[in-house]
C-alpha positions as CSV (number, residue, x, y, z in Angstrom):
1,X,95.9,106.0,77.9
2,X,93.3,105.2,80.8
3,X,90.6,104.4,78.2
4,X,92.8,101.6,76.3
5,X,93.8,100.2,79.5
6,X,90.0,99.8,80.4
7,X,89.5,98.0,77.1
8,X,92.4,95.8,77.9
9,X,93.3,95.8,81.2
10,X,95.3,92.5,80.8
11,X,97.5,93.5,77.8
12,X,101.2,93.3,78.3
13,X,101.9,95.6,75.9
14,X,99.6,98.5,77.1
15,X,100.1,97.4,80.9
16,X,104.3,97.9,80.3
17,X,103.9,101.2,78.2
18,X,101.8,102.3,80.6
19,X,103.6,101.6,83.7
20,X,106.6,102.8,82.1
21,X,104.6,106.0,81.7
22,X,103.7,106.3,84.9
23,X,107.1,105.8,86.0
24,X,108.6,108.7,83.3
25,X,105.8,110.9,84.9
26,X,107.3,110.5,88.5
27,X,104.0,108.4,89.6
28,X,105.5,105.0,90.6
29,X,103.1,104.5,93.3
30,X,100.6,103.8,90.9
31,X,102.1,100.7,88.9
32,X,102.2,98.7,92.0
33,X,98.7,98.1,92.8
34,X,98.1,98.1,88.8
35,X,100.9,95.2,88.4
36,X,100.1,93.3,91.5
37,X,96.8,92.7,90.4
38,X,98.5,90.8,86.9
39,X,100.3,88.4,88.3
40,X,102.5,86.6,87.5
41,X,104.3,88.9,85.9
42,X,106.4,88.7,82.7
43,X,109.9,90.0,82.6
44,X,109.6,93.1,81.4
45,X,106.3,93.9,84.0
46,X,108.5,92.4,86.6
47,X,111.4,95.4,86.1
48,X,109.0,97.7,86.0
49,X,107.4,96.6,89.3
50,X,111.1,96.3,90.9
51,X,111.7,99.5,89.6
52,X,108.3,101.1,90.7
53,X,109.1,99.9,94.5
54,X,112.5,101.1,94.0
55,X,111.9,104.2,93.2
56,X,109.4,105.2,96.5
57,X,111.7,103.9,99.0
58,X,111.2,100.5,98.7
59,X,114.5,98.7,97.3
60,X,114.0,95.4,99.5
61,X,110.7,94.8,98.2
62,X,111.9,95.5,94.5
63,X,114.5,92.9,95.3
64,X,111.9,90.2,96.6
65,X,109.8,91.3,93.6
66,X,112.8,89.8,91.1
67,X,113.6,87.2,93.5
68,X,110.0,85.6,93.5
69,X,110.1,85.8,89.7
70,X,113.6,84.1,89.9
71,X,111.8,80.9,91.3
72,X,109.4,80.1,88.6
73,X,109.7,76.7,87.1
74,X,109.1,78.0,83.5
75,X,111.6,81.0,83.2
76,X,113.6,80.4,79.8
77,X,117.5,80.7,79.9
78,X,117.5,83.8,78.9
79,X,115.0,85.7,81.4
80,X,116.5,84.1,83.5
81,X,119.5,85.2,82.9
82,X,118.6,88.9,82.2
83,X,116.4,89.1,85.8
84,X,119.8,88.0,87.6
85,X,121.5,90.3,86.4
86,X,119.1,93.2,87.0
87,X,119.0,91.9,90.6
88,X,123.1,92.0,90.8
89,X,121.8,95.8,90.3
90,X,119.8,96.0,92.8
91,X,122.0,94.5,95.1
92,X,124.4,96.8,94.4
93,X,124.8,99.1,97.2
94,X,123.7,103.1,96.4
């Protein structure tokens, strides 16, 4: 997996099976350095980011993580849509 990430490190599609991955494996403090570096984000890199911070502790920085991708300009109806909703998750208390 590390060698097709080094071939192409910005690929969504091997950055988000990768991460997810990573986050299966129980190693979630590894995605956020590897998705910070890609930003901005698409949706499905964003979750996984929230989700990464999430799962170490850090559910307030997940949250700002989904709210900053909330106030993009260019967000379609849709993913917009679908990231409020995953932050009404969030939200929710545990």
């Amino acid at each position: 997996m590390k060698r097709a990430l080094a071939r192409a490190p910005h690929d969504e599609e091997m950055l988000l099976f990768y991460s997810s991955e990573l986050g299966k494996r129980g190693r979630p403090g590894e995605i956020i350095p590897l998705l910070k570096a890609e930003e901005p984000l698409p949706l499905s890199l964003t979750i996984n980011l929230a989700l990464a911070h999430s799962q170490i502790g850090e559910g307030e920085k997940g949250r700002e993580v989904l709210k900053h991708y909330l106030q993009r300009p260019d967000l379609s109806r849709e993913d917009k849509s679908r990231a409020e909703r995953i932050l009404k998750e969030f939200e929710k208390p545990s």
